[in-house]
C-alpha positions in Angstrom: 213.3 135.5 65.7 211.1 133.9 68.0 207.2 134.4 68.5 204.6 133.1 70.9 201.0 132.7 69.8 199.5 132.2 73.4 201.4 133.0 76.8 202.1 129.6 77.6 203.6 128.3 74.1 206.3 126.1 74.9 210.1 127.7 74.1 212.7 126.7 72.6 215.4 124.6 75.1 217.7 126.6 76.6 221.4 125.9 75.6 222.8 124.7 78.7 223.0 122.2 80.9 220.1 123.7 83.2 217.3 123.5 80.4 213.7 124.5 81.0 211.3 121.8 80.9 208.6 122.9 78.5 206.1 125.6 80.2 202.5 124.2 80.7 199.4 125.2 78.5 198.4 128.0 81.3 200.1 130.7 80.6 203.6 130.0 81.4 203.4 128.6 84.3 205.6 125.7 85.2 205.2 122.4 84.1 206.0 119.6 86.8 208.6 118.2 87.4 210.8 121.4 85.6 212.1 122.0 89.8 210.8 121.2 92.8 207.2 122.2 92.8 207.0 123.8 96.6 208.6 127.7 95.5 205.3 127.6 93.0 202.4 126.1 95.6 202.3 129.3 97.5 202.9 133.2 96.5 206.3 133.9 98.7 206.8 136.5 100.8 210.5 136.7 100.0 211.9 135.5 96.4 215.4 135.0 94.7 216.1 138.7 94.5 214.4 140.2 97.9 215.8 137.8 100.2 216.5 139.4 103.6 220.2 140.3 102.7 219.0 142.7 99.8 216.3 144.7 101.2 217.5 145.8 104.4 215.6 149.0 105.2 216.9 149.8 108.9 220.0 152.1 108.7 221.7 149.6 111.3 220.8 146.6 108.9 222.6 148.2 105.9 225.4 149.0 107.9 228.3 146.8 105.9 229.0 145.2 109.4 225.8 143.9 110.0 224.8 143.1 106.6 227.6 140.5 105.9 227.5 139.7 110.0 224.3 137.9 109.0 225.1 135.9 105.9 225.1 132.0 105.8 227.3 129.8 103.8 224.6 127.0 103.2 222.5 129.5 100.8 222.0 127.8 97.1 222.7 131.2 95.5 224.8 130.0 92.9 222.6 127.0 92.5 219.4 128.6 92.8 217.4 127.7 89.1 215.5 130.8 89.8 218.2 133.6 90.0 219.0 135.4 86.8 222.8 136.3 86.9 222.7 140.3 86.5 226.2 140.8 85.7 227.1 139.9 82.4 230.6 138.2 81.2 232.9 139.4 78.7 235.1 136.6 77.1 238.5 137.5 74.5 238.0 135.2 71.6 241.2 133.4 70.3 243.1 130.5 69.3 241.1 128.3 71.3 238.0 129.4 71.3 237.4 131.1 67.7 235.5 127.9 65.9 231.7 127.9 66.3 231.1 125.0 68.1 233.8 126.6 70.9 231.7 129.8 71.0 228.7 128.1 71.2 229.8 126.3 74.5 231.2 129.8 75.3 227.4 131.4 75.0 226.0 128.6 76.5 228.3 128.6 80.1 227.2 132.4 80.2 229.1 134.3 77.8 227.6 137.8 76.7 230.1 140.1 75.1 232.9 138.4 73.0 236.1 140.5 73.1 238.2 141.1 69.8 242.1 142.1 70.9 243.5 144.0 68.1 247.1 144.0 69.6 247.2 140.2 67.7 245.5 139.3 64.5 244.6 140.8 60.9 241.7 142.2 60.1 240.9 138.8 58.0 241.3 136.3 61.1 238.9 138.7 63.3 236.5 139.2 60.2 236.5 135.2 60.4 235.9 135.5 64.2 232.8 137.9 64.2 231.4 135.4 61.7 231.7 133.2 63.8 230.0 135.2 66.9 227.2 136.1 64.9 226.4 132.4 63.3 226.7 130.8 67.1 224.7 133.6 68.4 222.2 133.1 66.0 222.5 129.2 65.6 221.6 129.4 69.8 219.4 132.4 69.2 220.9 134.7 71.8 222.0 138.3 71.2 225.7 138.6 71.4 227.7 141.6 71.3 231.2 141.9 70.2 233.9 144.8 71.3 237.0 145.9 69.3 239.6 145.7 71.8 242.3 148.4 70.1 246.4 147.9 70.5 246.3 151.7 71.8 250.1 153.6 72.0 251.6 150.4 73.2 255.5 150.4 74.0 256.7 147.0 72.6 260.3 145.3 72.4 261.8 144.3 68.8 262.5 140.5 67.7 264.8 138.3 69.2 267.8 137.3 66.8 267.1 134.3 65.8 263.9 134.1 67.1 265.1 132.6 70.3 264.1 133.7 73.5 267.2 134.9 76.1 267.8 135.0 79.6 268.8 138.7 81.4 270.7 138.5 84.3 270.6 140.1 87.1 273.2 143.0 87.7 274.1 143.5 83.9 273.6 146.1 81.7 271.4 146.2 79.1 271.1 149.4 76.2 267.4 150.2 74.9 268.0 151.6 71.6 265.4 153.0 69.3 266.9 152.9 66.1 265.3 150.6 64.0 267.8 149.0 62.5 267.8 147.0 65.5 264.3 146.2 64.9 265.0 142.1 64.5 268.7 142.1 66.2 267.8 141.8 69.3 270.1 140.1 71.8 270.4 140.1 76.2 272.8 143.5 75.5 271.2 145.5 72.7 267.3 145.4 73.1 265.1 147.3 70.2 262.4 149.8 71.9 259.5 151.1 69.2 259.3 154.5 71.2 261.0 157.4 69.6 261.0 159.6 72.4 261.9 157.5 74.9 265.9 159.0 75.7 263.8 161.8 76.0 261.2 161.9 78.3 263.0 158.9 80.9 265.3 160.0 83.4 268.3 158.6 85.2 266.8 157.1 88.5 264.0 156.3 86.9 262.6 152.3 86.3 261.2 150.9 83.2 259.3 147.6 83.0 259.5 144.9 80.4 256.6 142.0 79.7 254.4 142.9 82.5 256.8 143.9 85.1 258.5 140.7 85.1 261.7 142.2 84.2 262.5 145.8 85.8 265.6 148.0 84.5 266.9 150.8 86.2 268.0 154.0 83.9 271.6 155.0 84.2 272.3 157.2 81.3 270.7 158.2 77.8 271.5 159.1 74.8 270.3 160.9 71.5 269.0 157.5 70.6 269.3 154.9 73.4 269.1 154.4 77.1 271.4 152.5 78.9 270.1 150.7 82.0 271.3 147.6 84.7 268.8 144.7 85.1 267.1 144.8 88.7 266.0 141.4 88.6 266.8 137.7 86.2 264.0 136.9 83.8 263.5 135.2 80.4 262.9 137.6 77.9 261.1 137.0 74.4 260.0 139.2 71.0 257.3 142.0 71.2 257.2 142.5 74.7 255.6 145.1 76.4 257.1 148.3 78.2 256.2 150.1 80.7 256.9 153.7 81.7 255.6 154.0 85.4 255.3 157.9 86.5 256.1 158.7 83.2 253.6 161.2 81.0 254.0 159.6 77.5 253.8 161.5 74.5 252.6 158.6 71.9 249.1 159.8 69.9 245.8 158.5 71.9 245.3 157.1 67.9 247.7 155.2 65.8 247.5 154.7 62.3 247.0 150.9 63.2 244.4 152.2 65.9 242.5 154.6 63.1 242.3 150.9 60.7 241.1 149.3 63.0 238.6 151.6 63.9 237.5 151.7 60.8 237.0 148.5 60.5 235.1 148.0 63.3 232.4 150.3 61.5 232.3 148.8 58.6 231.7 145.2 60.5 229.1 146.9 62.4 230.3 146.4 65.6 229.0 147.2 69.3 231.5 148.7 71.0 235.3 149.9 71.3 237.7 149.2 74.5 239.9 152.2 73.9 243.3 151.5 75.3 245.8 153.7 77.4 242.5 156.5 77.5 245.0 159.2 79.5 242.5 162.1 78.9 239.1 163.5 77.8 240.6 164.0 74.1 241.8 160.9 73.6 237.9 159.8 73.7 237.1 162.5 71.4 239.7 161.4 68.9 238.6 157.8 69.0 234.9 159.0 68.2 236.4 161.2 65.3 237.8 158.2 63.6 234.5 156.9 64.0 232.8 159.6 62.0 229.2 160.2 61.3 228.9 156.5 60.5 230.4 155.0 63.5 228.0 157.7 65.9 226.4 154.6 67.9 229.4 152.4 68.6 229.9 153.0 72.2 233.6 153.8 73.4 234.9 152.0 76.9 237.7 154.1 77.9 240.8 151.4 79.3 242.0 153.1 82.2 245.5 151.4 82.4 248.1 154.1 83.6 248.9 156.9 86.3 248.1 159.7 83.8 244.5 158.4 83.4 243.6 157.9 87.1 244.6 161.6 87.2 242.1 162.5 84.7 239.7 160.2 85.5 236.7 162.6 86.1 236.9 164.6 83.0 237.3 161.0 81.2 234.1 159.8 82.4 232.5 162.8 81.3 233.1 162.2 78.0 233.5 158.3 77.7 230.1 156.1 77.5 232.0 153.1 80.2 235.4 152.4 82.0 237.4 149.5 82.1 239.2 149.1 84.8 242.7 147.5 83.5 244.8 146.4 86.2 247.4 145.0 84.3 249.4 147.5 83.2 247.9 149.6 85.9 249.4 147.5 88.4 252.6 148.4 86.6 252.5 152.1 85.8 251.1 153.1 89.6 252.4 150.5 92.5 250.7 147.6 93.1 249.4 147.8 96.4 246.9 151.5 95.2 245.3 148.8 92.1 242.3 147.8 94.6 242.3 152.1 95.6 241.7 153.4 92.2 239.4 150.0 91.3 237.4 150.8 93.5 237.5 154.8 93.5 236.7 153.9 89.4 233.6 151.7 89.9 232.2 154.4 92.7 231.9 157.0 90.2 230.6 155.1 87.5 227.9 153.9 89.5 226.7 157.4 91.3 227.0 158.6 87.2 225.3 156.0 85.7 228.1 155.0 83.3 228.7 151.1 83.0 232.1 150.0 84.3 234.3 146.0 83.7 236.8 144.9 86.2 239.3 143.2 83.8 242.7 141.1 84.1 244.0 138.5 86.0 240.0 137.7 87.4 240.6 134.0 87.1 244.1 133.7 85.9 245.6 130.6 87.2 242.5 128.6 85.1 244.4 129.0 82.0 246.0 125.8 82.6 244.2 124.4 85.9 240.4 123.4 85.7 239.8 125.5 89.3 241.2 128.6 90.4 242.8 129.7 93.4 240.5 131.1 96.7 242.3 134.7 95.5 240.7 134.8 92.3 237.4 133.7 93.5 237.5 136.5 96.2 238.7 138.6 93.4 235.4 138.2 91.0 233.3 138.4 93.9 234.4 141.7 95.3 234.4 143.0 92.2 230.7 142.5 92.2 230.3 143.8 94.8 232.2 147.2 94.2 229.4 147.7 91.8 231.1 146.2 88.6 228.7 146.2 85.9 230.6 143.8 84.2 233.4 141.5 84.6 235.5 140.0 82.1 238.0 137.4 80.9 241.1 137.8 78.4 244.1 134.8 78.2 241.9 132.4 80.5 239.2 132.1 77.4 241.4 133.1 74.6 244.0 130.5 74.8 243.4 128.5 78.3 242.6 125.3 78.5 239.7 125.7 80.0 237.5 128.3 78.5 234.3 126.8 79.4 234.6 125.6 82.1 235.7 128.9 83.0 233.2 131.1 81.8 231.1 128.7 84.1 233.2 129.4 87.2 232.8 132.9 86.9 229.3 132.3 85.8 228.5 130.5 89.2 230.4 133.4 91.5 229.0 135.7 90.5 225.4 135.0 90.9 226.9 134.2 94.5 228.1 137.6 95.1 224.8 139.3 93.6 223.1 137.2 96.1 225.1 139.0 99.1 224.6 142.2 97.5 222.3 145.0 99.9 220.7 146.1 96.4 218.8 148.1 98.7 221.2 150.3 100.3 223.0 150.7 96.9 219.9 152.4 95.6 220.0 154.1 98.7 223.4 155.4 98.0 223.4 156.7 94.8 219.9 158.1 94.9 221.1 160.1 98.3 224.3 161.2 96.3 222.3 162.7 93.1 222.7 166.4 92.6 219.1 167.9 92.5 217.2 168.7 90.5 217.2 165.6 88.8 215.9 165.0 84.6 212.8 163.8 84.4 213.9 160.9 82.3 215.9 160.3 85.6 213.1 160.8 88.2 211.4 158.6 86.3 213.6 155.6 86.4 214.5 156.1 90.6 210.7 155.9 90.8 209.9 152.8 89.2 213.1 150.9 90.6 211.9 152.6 93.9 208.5 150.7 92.9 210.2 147.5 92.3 211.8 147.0 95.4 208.1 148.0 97.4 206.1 145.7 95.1 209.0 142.8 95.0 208.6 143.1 91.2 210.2 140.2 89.4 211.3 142.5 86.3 211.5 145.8 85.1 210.4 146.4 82.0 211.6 149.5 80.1 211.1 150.5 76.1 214.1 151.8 75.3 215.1 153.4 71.6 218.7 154.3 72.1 219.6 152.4 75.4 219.3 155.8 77.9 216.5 154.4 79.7 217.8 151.0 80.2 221.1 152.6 81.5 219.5 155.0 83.8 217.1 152.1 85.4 220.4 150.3 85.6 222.3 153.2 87.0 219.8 152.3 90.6 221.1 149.0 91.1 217.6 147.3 91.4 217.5 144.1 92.4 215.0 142.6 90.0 216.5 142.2 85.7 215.7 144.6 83.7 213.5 144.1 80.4 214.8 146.6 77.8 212.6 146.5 74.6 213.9 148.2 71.6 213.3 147.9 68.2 216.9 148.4 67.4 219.2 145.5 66.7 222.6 146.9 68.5 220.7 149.0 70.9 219.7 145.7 72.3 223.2 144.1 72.2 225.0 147.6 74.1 222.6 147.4 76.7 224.2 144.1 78.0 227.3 146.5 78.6 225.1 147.5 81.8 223.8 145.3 85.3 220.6 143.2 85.4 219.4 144.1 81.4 217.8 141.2 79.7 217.2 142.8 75.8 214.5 142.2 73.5 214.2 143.0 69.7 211.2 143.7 68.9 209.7 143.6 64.7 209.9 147.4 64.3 206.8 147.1 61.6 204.9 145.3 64.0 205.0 147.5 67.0 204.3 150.5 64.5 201.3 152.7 65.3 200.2 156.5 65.3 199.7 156.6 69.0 202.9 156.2 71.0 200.8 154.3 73.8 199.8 151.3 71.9 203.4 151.1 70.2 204.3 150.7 74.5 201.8 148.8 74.8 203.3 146.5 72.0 206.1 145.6 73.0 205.5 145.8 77.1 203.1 142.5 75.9 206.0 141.5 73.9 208.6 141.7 77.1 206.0 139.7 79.4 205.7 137.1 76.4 209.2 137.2 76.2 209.7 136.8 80.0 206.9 134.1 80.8 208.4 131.8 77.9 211.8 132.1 79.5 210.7 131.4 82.8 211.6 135.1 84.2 208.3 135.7 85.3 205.1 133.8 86.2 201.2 134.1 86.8 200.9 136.7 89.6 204.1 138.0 89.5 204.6 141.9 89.3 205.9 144.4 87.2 207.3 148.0 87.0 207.1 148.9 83.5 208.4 152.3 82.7 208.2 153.9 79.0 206.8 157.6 77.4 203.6 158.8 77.0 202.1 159.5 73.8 203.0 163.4 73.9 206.5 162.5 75.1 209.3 162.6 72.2 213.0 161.2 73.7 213.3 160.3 77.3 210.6 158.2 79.6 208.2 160.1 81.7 206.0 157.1 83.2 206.2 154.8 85.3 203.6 152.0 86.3 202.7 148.8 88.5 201.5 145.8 86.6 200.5 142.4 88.0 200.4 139.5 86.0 197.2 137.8 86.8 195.2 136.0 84.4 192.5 138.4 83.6 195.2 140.7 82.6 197.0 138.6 80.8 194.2 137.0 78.8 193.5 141.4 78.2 196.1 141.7 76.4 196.0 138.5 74.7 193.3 139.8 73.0 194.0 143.7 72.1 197.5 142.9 71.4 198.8 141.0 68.6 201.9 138.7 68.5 205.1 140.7 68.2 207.9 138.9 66.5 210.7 138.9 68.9 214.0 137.7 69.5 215.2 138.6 73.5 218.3 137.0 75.7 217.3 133.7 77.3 220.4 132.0 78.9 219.8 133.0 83.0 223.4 131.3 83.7 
C-alpha cells in the first residue's frame, strides 16, 4: 500500500528499465533531467493521446483511407516516455517462467494478467504458481490478476508404447479406436481416441485432425467402437495429442469432472477470472457459473470461442458471457483457415459496440519461442489486432516455455503502444456511440458524456469510482483515448478491470474513504486517483480531468459527470479538505 502525504512526494521507482526520476517538491511536476524538458516548458496544443491521427473530426479525415494515407513512420510512439500502453498483456505462466524472479521481469516488461492452463499441471504446481504471482506482484507493488485457463471437452490421443514418438506416413491407414484398453498401446496403426462417441457422430468423407492439424486423416469406415481412416499427409506423431472434429457438432459436456475441480479450485484460490474453453453455446456459460456457486459470483467467465459451433452461437454467447477470447488455434482448425481473420474480426466488432472486453489469442508472436525477434507477420498480426478493437492481447507457449519470455512480453509491449498510436480513437467513439440502440441507461449516458468530454477538453485521464467494475467497463466500452482511473475499494474489482482497454486501477483503504455522504466518499478517492496519477507521472500541474462517479442520492450506477483542471489552487483545495487515502494503484506505463 502506498500513500502520499503531499502531491509531490517522491514514488517509489518504477520496475523497469524506463524508471521515473523522482517528481520535484511542486506538486508532481517533473524533476529535470527525468526527459527532455521542452514537452513540459509550454502547455501543448496536441499531447501523446490527441495527436492529429486520433482526433480526426471531418468525416473525410476518419475515412480509413485517409486516416492511415497520412501516417509517418518516424513517429516515437513506441518510444514515447509519455504514452501509457492502454492495452493490457496476458502472459501463460509455465516451466520457464513460474519462479518469482522470472515473473517479476515478466511484470516489469509489461505483463498484466498471468494465465494459468489447466490442460497441464496439478492443482499443487499452480497453487505454487499463484504464490508466486501474488508475492512478485506484491514484492513490485503492482496489481496482478491471474485467469484459470480450463482443459474444456478436449479430444486427446492415448500414450505412445513405449513412450516413443512415431512417424505416420502418408497413404496408410491408421484405426482410431476408443476402447480404453488401448489407452497406453499406442502405435502408427492403432491410435487410442478419449471420445466415446466418436464412431458415432463422424462420417465417412469426413476429416479429422491430429496435434493442431499437423496430421489430417480422412474417415473411411466406423465401427461400434473405432474409425478407420488413411493418412492425408506424413507427420511425427507423439502422446496426448489433440483432435479435432472440424464441421462436427460434438456431444462432450461444456463441464468435465476435471473442468468442475478445477473450477472449484479457482474459488477457493480466490482467483480473477476463468477462460472457459470450447464455449459452443449460451449454456455452457451458465454451467461454468453454476460450478462456481454463490461463492464464486464475482469471478468473471471469458468464453474461448475455438470451434464452428460457437461462431454460430456467438450472439446469444455474448449475451450471457462477461468477455471473449478469440482462439484461433483450434479455430483455425475446426472452420478453414483462410474465414480465422472473418470471425476475428466479426468477434471483436460486437464486443466493442456491447461493451464486453474481448483477447486476441494464439500464435501473436509465435516464432519468439526460440528466436529473440519475430517475424514482420507476427508484428502485423499484434498490431491489427489492436486495431480491430482488441481489448486485450495475449501470449501462451512464447512466455510459458520460450526462450524468450521477456524479451517478449517487451516486444509486444512496444507494438502495441505503436498501433494505439495509429488508432482514430475518435471515430471509434464515433462508431459505437452512432450504433447504440436508444434509449440508452443512464449509467451509460453518463459515461459517453464524460469520454465525449475528454476528447473536447484533451483530458489526460478519466477518472471513474467504480464498486463492481460496471462503470469502468462502460467508460471503456467508448474507446477514449485518454487511460482510465478506476477507483474501487475492492481488491479484485480492481484487478478484473485490467480485463478491459486504457483502465489503470486503484485500491483504495475502504475505512478511509468511509463517510455518511456519498459525495465526500467521491471526493475521497477522486483526490486519491490524482495523487495516484501525479506520483506516477500520468498527469501533471494543469492537466485536465473527466471524473465521473454518483451523486449522494444515487445507489448503483454513475449519474455525473464533471470537468476538473488540475491547477495549483485546486490542488492545494483538496490538499487541505481531503485527507491521505492509503492506496495501492497500477504504475508500470510499459
Amino acid at each position: 500500500v502506498s500513500t502520499q502525504s503531499t502531491w509531490g512526494t517522491k514514488s517509489p521507482p518504477l520496475p523497469s528499465s524506463n524508471t521515473l526520476a523522482p517528481m520535484s517538491p511542486t506538486f508532481g511536476s517533473p524533476a529535470k533531467g527525468r526527459l527532455s524538458p521542452a514537452p513540459f516548458e509550454a502547455k501543448k496544443t496536441t499531447d501523446s493521446f490527441y495527436g492529429d491521427w486520433a482526433v480526426d473530426r471531418n468525416q473525410e479525415d476518419r475515412a480509413p483511407h485517409s486516416h492511415f494515407a497520412r501516417m509517418a513512420v518516424d513517429t516515437q510512439q513506441s518510444n514515447d516516455e509519455l504514452t501509457w500502453r492502454l492495452h493490457p498483456i496476458i502472459c501463460t505462466i509455465g516451466p520457464k517462467t513460474q519462479a518469482v524472479d522470472k515473473l517479476k521481469e515478466l511484470i516489469q516488461s509489461g505483463m498484466s494478467i498471468a494465465r494459468l492452463n489447466f490442460s497441464h499441471g496439478s492443482h499443487e504446481y499452480h497453487a505454487e504458481t499463484i504464490a508466486n504471482v501474488r508475492q512478485a506482484a506484491s514484492e513490485m507493488g503492482e496489481i496482478i490478476a491471474i485467469a484459470l485457463d480450463t482443459k474444456g471437452p478436449e479430444i486427446r490421443t492415448g500414450v505412445m508404447a513405449g513412450g516413443k514418438g512415431v512417424m505416420l506416413q502418408k497413404g496408410t491407414n491408421i484405426r482410431l479406436t476408443t476402447d480404453p484398453a488401448f489407452l497406453e498401446q499406442c502405435s502408427a496403426e492403432l491410435l487410442y481416441v478419449d471420445y466415446t462417441n466418436l464412431p458415432r457422430v463422424i462420417r465417412p468423407g469426413q476429416q479429422i485432425y491430429i496435434d493442431d492439424g499437423l496430421i489430417s486423416l480422412d474417415v473411411l469406415t466406423t465401427g461400434a467402437d473405432y474409425v478407420d481412416c488413411s493418412v492425408v499427409n506424413s507427420g511425427a506423431l507423439d502422446s496426448r495429442k489433440g483432435v479435432n472434429l472440424p464441421n462436427v457438432d460434438v456431444d462432450l459436456p461444456a463441464v468435465s469432472e476435471k473442468d468442475k475441480g478445477d473450477l472449484l479450485f479457482a474459488v477457493q484460490q480466490g482467483l480473477d477470472m476463468i477462460f472457459a474453453s470450447f464455449i459452443r453455446k449460451a449454456e455452457d456459460v451458465m454451467e461454468v457459473r453454476r460450478v462456481l456457486g454463490e461463492a464464486g459470483r464475482h469471478v468473471l467467465v471469458v468464453s474461448k470461442i475455438e470451434n464452428h459451433e460457437g461462431v454460430r452461437n456467438f450472439d446469444e454467447i455474448l449475451e450471457v458471457t462477461d468477455g471473449i477470447m478469440v482462439a484461433r488455434g483450434d479455430l483455425g482448425i475446426e472452420i478453414p483457415a483462410e474465414k480465422v481473420f472473418l470471425a476475428q474480426k466479426m468477434m471483436i466488432s460486437r464486443c466493442n459496440m456491447r461493451g464486453k472486453p474481448v483477447i486476441c489469442a494464439t500464435q501473436m508472436l509465435e516464432s519468439m519461442t526460440s528466436n529473440p525477434r519475430p517475424t514482420r507477420a507476427e508484428i502485423s498480426d499484434v498490431a491489427n489486432a489492436v486495431l480491430d478493437g482488441a481489448d486485450c492481447v495475449m501470449l501462451s507457449g512464447e512466455t510459458a516455455k520460450g526462450a524468450y519470455p521477456s524479451i517478449t512480453v517487451q516486444t509486444m509491449a512496444r507494438i502495441v503502444r505503436e498501433a494505439q498510436g495509429a488508432q482514430n480513437h475518435y471515430a471509434q467513439f464515433d462508431l459505437v456511440r452512432n450504433g447504440l440502440p436508444r434509449p440508452i441507461s443512464i449509467a451509460e449516458s453518463v459515461a459517453l458524456s464524460g469520454v465525449a468530454a475528454s476528447f473536447e477538453v484533451f483530458a489526460k485521464a478519466i477518472i471513474c469510482c467504480t464498486n463492481t467494475g460496471t462503470t469502468a467497463r462502460l467508460v471503456a466500452k467508448f474507446h477514449p483515448a485518454a487511460p482510465i482511473i478506476a477507483v474501487t475499494s475492492t481488491p479484485h474489482v480492481a484487478r478484473q478491470v485490467m480485463l478491459s482497454r486504457a483502465c489503470i486501477p486503484v485500491v483504495v483503504d475502504r475505512a478511509a474513504v468511509q463517510h455518511p455522504n456519498k459525495m465526500v466518499m467521491s471526493t475521497r478517492r477522486m483526490a486519491a486517483a490524482i495523487r495516484h496519477g501525479l506520483s506516477i507521472g500520468l498527469l501533471l500541474v494543469d492537466d485536465t480531468v473527466v471524473v465521473i462517479h454518483a451523486d449522494d442520492m444515487t445507489e448503483g450506477y454513475a449519474n455525473l459527470s464533471r470537468v476538473v483542471r488540475l491547477d495549483n489552487a485546486y490542488l492545494e483545495a483538496i490538499d487541505k479538505a481531503v485527507p491521505v487515502i492509503p492506496c495501492q494503484g497500477r504504475r508500470a506505463r510499459l
